[in-house]
Residue frames as a rotation matrix with the C-alpha (Angstrom) as fourth column:
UNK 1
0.123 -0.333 -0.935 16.51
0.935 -0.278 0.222 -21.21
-0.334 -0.901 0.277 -7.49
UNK 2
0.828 0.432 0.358 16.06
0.542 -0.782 -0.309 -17.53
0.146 0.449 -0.881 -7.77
UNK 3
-0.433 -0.856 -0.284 19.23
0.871 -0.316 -0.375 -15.34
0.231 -0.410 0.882 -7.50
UNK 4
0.042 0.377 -0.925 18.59
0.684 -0.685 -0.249 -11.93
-0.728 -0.623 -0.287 -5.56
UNK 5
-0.810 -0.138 -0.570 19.64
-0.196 -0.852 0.485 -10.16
-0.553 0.505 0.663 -9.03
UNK 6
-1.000 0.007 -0.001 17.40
0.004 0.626 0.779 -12.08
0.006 0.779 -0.626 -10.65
UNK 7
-0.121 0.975 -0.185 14.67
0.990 0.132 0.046 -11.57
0.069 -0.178 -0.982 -8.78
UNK 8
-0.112 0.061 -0.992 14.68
0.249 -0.964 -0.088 -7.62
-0.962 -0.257 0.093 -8.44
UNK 9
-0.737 -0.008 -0.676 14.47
-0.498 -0.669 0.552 -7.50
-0.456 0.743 0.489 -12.37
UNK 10
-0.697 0.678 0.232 11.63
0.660 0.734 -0.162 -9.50
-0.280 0.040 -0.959 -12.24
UNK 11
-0.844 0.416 0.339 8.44
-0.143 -0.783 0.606 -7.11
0.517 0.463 0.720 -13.91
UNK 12
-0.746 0.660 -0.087 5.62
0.146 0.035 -0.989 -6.74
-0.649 -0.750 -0.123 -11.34
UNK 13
0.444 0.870 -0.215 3.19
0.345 -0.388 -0.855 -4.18
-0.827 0.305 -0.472 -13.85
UNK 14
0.852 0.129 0.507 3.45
0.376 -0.825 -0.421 -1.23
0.364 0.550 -0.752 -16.05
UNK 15
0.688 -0.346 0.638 5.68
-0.326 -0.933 -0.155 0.69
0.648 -0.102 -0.754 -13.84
UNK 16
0.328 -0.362 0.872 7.19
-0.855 0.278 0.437 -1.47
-0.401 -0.890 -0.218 -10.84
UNK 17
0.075 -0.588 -0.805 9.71
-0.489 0.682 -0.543 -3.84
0.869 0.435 -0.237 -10.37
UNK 18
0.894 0.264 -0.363 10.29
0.215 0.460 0.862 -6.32
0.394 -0.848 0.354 -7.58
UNK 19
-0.119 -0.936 -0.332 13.43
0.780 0.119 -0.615 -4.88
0.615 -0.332 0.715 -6.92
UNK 20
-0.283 0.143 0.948 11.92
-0.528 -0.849 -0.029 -1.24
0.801 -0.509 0.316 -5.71
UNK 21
0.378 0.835 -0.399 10.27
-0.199 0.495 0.846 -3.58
0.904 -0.240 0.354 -2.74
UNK 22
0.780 -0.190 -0.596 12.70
0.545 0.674 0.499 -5.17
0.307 -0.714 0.630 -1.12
UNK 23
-0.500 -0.480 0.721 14.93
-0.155 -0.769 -0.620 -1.76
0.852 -0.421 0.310 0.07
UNK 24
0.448 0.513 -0.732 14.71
0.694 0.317 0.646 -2.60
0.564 -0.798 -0.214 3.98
UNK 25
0.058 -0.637 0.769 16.35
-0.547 -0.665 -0.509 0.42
0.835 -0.391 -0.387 6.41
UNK 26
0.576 -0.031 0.817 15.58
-0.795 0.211 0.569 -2.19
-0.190 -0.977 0.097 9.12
UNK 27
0.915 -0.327 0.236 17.15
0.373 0.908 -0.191 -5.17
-0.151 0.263 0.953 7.16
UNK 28
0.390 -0.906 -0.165 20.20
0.399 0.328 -0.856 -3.20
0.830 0.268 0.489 6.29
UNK 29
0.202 -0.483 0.852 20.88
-0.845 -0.526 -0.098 -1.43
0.496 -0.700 -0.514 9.79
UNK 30
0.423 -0.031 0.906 20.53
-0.735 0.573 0.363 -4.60
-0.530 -0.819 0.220 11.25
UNK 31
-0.599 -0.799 0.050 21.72
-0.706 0.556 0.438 -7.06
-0.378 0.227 -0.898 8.93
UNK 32
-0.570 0.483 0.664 19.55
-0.012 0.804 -0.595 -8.84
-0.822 -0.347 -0.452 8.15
UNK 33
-0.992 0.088 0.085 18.54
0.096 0.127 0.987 -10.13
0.076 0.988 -0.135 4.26
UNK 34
-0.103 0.995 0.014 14.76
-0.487 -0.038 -0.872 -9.51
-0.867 -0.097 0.489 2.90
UNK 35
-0.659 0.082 -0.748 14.40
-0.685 0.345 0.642 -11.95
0.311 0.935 -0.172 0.46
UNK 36
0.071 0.964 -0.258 11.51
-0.995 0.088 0.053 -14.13
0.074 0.253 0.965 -0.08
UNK 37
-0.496 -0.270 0.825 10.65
-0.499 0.866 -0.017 -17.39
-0.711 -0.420 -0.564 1.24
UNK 38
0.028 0.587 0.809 8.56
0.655 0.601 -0.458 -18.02
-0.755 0.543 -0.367 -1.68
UNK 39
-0.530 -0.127 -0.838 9.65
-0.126 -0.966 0.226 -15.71
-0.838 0.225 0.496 -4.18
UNK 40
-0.906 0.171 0.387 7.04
0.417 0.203 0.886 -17.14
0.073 0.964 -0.255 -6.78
UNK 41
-0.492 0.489 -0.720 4.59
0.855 0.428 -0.293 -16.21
0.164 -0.760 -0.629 -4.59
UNK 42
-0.104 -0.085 -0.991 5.64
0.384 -0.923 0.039 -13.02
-0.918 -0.376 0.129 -3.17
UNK 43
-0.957 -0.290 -0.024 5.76
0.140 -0.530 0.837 -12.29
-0.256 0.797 0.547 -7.48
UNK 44
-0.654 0.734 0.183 2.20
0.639 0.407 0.653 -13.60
0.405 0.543 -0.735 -8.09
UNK 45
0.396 0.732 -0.555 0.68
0.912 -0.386 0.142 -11.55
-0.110 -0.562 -0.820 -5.36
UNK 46
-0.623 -0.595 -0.508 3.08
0.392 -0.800 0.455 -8.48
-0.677 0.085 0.731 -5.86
UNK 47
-0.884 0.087 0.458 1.95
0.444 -0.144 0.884 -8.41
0.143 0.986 0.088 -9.44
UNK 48
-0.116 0.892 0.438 -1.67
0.959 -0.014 0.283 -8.33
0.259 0.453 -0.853 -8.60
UNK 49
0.159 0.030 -0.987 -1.11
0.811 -0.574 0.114 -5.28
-0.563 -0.818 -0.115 -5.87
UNK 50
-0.681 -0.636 -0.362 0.93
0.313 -0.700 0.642 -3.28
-0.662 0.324 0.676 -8.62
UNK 51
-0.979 -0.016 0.204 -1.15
0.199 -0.307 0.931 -3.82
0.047 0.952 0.304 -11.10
UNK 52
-0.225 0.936 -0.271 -4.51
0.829 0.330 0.451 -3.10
0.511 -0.123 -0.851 -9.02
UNK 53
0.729 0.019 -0.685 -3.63
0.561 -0.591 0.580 -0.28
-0.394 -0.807 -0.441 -7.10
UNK 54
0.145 -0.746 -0.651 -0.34
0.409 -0.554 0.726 1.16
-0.901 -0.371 0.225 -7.58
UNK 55
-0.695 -0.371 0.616 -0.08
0.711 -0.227 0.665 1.77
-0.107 0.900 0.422 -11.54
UNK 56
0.191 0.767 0.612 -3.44
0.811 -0.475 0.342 3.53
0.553 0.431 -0.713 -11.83
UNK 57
0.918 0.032 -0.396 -2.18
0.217 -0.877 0.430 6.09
-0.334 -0.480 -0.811 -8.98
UNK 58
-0.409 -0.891 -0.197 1.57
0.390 -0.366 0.845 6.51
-0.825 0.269 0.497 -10.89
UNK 59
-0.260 0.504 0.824 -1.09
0.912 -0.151 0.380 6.41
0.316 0.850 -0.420 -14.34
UNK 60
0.411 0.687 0.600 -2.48
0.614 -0.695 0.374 9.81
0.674 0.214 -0.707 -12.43
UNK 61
0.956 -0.014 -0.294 -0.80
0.198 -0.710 0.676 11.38
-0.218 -0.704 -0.676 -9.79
UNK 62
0.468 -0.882 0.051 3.04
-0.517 -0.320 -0.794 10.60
0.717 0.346 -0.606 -11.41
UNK 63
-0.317 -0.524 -0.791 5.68
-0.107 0.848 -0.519 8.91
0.942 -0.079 -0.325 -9.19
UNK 64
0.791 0.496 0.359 4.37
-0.396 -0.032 0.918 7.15
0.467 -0.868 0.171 -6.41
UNK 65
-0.063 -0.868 0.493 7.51
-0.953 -0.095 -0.289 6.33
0.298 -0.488 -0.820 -3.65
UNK 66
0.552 0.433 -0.713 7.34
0.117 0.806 0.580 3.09
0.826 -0.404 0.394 -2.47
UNK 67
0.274 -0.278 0.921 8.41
-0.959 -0.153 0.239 3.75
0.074 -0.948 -0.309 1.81
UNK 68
-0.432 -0.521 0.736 8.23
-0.678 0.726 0.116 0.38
-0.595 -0.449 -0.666 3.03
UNK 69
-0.220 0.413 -0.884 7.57
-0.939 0.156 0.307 -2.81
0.264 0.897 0.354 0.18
UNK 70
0.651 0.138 -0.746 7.96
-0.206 0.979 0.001 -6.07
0.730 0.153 0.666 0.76
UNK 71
-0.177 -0.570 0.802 9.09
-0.910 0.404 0.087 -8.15
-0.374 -0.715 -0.591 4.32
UNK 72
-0.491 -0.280 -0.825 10.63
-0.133 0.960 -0.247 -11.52
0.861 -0.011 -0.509 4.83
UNK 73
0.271 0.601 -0.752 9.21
-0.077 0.792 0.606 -13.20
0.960 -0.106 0.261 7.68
UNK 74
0.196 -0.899 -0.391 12.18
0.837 0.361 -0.411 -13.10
0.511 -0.247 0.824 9.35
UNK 75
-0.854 -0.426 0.297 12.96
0.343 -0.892 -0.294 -9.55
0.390 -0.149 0.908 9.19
UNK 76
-0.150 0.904 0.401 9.15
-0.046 -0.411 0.910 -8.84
0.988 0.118 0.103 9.63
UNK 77
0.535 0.142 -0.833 9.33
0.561 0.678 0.476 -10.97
0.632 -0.721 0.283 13.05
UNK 78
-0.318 -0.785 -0.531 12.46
0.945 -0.307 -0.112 -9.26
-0.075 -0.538 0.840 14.16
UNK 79
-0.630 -0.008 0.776 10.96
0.215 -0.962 0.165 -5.79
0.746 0.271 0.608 13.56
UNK 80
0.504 0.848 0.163 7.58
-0.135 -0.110 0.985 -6.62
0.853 -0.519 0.059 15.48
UNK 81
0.371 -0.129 -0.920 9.72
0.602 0.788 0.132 -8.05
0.707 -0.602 0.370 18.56
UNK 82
-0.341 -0.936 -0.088 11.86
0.940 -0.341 -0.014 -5.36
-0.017 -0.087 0.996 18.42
UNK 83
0.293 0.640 -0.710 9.22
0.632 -0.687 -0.359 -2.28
-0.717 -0.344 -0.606 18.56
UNK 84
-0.804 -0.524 -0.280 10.20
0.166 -0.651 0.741 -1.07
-0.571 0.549 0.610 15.06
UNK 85
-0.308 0.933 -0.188 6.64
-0.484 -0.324 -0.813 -0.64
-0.819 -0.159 0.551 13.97
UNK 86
-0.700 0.276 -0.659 5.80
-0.424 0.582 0.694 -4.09
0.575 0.765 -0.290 12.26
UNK 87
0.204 0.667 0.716 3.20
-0.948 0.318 -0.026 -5.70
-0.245 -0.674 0.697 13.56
UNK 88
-0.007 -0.062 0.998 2.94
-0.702 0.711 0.039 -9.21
-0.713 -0.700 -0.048 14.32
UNK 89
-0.876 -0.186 -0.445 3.14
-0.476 0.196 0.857 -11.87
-0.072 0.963 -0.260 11.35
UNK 90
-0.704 0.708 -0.060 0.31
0.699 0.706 0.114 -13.58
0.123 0.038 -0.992 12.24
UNK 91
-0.452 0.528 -0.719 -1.83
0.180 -0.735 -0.653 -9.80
-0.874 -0.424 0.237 12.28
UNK 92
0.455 0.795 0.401 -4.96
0.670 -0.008 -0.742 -10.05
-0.587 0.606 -0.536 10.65
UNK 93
0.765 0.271 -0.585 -3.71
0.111 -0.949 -0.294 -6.72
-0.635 0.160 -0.756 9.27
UNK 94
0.213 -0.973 0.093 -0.51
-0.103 0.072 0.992 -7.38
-0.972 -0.221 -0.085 8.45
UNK 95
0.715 0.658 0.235 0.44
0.237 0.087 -0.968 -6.62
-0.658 0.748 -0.094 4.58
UNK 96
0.004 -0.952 -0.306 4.50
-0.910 -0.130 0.393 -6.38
-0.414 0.277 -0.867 4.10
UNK 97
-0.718 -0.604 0.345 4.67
-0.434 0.777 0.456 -10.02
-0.544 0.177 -0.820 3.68
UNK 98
0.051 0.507 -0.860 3.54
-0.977 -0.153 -0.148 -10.91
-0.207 0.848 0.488 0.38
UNK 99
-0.245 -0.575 -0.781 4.60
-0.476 0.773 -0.420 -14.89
0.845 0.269 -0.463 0.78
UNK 100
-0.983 -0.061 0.174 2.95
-0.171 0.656 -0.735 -16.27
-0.069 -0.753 -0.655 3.75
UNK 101
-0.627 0.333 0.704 -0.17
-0.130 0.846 -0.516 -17.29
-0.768 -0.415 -0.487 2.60
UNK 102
-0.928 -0.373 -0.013 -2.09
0.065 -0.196 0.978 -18.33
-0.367 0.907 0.206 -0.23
UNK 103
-0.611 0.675 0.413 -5.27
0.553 -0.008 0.833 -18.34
0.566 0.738 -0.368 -2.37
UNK 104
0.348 0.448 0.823 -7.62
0.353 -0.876 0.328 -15.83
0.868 0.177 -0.463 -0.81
UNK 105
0.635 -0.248 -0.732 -5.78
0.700 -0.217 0.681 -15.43
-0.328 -0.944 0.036 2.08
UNK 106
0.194 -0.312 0.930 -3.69
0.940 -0.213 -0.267 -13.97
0.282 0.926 0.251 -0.08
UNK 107
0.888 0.290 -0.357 -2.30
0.347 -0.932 0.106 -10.27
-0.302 -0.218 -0.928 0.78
UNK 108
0.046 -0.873 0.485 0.05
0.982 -0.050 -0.183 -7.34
0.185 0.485 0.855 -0.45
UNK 109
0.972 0.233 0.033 0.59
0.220 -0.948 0.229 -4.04
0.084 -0.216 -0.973 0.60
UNK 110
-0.059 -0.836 0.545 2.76
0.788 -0.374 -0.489 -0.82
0.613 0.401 0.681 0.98
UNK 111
0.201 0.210 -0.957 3.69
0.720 -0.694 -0.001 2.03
-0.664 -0.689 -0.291 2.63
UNK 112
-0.190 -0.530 0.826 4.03
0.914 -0.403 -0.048 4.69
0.359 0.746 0.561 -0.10
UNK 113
-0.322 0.154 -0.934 3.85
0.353 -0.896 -0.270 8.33
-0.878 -0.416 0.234 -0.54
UNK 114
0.117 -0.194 0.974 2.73
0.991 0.094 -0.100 10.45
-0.072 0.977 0.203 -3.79
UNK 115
-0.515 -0.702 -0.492 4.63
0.790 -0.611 0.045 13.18
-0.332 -0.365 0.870 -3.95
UNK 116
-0.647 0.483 0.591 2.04
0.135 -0.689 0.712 15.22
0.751 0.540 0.380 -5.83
UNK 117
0.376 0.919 0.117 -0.39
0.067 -0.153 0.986 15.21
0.924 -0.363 -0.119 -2.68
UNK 118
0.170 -0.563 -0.809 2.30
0.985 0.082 0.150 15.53
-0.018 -0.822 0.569 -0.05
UNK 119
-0.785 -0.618 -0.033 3.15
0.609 -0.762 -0.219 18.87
0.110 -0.192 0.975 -1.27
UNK 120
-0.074 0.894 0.442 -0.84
-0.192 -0.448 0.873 19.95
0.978 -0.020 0.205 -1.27
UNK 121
0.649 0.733 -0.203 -1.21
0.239 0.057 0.969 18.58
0.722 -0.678 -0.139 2.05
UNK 122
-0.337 -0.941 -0.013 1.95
0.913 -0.324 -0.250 20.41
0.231 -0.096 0.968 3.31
UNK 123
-0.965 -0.243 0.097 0.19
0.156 -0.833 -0.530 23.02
0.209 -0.497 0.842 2.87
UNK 124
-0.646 0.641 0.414 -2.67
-0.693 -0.265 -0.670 22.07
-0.320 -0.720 0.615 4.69
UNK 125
-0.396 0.383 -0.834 -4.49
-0.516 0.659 0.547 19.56
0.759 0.648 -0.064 2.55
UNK 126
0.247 0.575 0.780 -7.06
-0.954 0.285 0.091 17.45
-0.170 -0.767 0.619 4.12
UNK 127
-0.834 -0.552 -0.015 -5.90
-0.542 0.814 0.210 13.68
-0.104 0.183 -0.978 3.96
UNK 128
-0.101 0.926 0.364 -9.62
0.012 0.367 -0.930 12.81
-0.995 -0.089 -0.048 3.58
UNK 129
0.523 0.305 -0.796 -9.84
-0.663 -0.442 -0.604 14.25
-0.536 0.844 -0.029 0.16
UNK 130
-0.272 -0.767 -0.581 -7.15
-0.928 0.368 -0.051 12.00
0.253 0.526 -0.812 -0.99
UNK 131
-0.548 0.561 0.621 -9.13
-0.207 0.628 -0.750 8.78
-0.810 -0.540 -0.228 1.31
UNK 132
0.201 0.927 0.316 -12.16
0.030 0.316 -0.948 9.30
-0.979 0.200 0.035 -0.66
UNK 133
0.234 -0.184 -0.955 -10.66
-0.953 0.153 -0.263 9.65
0.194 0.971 -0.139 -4.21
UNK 134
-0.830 -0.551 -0.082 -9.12
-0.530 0.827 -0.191 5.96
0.173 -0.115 -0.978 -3.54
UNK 135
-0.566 0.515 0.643 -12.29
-0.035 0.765 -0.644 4.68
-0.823 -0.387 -0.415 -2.13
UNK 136
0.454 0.672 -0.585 -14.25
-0.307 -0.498 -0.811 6.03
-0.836 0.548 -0.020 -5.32
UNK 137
0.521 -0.464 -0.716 -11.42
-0.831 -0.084 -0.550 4.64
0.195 0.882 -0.430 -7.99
UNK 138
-0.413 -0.752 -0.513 -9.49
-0.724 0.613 -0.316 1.76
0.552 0.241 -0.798 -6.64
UNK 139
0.803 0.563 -0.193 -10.46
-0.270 0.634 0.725 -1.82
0.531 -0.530 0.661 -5.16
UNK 140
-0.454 -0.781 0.429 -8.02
-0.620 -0.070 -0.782 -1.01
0.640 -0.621 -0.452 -2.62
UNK 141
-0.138 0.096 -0.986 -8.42
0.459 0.888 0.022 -3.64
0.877 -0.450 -0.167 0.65
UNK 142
0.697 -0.178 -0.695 -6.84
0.549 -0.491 0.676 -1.07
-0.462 -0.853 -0.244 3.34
UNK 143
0.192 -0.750 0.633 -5.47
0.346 -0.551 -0.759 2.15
0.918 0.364 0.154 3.42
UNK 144
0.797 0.174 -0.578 -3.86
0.603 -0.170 0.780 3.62
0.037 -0.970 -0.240 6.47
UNK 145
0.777 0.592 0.215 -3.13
0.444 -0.757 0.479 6.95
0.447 -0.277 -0.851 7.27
UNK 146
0.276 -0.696 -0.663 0.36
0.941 0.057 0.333 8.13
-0.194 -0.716 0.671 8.74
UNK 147
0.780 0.242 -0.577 0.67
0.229 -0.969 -0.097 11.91
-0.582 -0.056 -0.811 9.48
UNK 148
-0.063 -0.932 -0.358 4.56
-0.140 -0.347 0.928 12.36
-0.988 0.109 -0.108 8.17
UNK 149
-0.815 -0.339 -0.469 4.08
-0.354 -0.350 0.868 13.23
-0.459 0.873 0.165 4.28
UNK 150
-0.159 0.951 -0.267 1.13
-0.906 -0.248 -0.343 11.63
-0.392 0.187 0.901 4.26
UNK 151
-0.928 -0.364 0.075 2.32
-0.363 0.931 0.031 8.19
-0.081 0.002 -0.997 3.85
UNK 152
0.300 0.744 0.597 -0.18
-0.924 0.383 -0.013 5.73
-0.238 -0.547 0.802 3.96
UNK 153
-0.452 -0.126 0.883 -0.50
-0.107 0.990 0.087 1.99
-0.886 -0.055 -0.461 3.84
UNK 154
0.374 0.613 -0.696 -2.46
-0.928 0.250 -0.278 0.52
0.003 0.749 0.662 0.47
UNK 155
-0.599 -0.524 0.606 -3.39
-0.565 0.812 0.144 -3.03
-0.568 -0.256 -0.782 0.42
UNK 156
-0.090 0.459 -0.884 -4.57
-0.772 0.529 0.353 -5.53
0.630 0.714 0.307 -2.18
UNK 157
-0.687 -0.210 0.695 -6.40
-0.512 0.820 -0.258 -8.37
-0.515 -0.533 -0.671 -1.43
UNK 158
-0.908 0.203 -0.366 -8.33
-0.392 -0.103 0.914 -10.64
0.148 0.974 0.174 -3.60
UNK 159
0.176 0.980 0.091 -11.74
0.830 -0.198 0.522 -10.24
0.530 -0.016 -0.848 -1.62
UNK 160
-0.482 -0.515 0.709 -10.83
0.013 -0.813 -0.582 -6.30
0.876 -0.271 0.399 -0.37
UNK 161
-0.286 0.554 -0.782 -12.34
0.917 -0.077 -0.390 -5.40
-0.277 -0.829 -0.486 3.08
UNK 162
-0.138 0.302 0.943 -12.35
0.742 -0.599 0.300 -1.88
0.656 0.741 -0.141 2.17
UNK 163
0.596 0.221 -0.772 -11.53
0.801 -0.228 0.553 -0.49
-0.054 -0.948 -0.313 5.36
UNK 164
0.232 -0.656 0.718 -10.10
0.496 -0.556 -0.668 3.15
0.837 0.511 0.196 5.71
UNK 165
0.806 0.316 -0.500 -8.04
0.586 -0.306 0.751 4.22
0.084 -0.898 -0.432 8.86
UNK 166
0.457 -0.258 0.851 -5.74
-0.144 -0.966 -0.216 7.10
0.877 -0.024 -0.479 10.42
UNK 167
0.023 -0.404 -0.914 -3.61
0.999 0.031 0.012 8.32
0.024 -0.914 0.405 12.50
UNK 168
-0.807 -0.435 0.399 -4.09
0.510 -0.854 0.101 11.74
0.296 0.285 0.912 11.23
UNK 169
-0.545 0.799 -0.254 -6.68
0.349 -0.059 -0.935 13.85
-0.762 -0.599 -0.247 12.96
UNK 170
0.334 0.333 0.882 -9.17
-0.913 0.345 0.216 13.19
-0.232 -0.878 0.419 13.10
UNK 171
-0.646 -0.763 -0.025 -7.63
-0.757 0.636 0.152 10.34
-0.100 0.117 -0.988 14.02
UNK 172
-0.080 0.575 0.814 -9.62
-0.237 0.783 -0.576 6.40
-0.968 -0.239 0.074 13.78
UNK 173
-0.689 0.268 0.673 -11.33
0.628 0.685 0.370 4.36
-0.362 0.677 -0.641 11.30
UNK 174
-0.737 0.304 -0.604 -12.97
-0.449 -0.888 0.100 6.54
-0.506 0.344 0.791 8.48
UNK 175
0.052 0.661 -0.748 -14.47
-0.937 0.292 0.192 3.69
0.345 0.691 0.635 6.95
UNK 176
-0.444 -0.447 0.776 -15.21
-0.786 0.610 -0.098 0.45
-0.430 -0.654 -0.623 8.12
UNK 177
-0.957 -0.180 -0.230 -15.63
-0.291 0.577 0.763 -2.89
-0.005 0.797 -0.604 6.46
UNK 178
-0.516 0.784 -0.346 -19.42
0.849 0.414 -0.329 -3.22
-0.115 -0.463 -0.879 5.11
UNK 179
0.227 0.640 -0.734 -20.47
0.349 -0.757 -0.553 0.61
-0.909 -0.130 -0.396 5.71
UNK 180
0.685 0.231 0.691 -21.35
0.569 -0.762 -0.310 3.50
0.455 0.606 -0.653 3.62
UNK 181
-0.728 -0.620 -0.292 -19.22
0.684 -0.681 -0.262 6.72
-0.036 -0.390 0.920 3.79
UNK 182
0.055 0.806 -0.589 -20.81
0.875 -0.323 -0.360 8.67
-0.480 -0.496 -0.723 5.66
UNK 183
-0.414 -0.189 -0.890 -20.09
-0.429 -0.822 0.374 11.88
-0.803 0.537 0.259 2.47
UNK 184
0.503 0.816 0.285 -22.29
-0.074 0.369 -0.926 11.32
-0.861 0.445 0.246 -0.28
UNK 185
0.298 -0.400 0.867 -20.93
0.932 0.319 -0.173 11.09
-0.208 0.859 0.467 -4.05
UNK 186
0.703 0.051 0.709 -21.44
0.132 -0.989 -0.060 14.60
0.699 0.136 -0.702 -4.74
UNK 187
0.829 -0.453 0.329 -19.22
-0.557 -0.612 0.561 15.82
-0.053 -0.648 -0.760 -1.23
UNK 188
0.438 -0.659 0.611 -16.98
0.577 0.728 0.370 13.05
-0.689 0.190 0.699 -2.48
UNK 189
0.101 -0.431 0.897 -16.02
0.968 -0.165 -0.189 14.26
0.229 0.887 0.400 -5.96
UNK 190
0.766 -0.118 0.631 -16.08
0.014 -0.980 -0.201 18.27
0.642 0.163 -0.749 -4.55
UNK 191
0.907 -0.421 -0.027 -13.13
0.140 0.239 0.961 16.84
-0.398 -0.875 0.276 -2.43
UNK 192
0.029 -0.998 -0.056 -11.18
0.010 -0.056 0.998 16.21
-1.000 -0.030 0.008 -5.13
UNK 193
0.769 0.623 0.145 -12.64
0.391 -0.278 -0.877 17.74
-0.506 0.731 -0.457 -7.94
UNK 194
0.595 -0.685 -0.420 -9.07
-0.786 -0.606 -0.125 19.68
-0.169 0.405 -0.899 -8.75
UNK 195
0.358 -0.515 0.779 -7.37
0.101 0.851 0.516 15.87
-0.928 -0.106 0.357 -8.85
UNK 196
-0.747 -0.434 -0.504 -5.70
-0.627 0.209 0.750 14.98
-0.220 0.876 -0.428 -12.29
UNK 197
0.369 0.886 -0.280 -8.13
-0.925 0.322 -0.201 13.00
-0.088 0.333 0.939 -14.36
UNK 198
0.296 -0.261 0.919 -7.89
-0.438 0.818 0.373 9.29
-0.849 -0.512 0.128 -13.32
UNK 199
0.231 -0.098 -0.968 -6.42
-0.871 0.422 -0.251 6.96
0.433 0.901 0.012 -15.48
UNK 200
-0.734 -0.475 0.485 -6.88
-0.658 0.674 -0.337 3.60
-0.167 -0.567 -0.807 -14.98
UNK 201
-0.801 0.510 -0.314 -9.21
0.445 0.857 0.260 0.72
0.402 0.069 -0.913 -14.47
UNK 202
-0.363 0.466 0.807 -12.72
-0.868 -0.483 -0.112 2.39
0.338 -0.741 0.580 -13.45
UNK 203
-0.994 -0.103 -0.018 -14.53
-0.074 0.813 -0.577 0.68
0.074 -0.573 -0.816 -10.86
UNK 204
-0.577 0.796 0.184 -17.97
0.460 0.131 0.878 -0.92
0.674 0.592 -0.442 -11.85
């Protein structure tokens, strides 16, 4: 049986802990606990998410925020019901809840920010440029787009779709599971040619 301290000093990667995750603003206005129904689970899939995705952008851009980490079921349910912008638990898309299902169903995700490209795209930054470094460096699943600091979703899964959408304009689906991006390598890398030099896993 896991205690709630016990699990938050659990090690995820390199850099993350399972305790940064479970900070809910909807669980604590409402009441309502976020703790794992499977918290061996939620550790096994965390782990891979952190250590596939999220270290190699702290490894290069410095701290990355985690917004929203890890939902319970529960709280996830009550958010979607309630119009607090979760989606449904059973959405294909869905990528808070790191504990409802398993072998390649299998998902994890975040909302995060990195504060190094929030203040570039403050002042005007394209949110593409930051898109196509990720598609070009990480075996990211989904990322998705959210105008306010540039948030976005990032999701691990352990066959990725590789899909890349927005709400920022232009707004839609930049990349869709399957295609080519429609920017060659070359208009890729002069996107983000001024980046910090990756560090991380490259991708074959």
């Amino acid at each position: 049986m896991w205690s709630l301290e016990t699990l938050g000093r659990v090690r995820l990667s390199k850099h993350f802990y399972m305790r940064e995750f479970l900070y809910s603003e909807i669980g604590n206005f409402h009441q309502i606990q976020n703790i794992p129904e499977n918290p061996d689970l939620a550790i096994e899939t965390g782990r891979a998410f952190c250590e596939t995705l999220l270290d190699p952008l702290e490894e290069t851009f410095g701290r990355v925020a985690i917004r929203s980490g890890y939902r319970a079921p529960g709280l996830n349910r009550f958010g979607n019901e309630n119009k607090l912008n979760c989606a449904r638990n059973d959405n294909p898309l869905e990528c808070h809840i790191w504990d409802i299902a398993t072998g390649e169903a299998r998902v994890a995700g975040a909302s995060i920010v990195i504060p190094w490209f929030a203040d570039h795209y403050a002042k005007g930054r394209d949110w593409r440029d930051l898109a196509w470094w990720m598609h070009d460096h990480l075996d990211y699943s989904e990322i998705w787009f959210f105008p306010k600091l540039c948030a976005f979703n990032l999701v691990w899964r352990p066959q990725p779709q590789r899909r890349i959408d927005s709400y920022i304009a232009p707004r839609g689906c930049l990349l869709r599971p399957g295609a080519q991006p429609d920017e060659t390598p070359a208009e890729r890398r002069a996107r983000y040619g001024d980046f910090p030099p990756f560090r991380g896993l490259t991708l074959p």
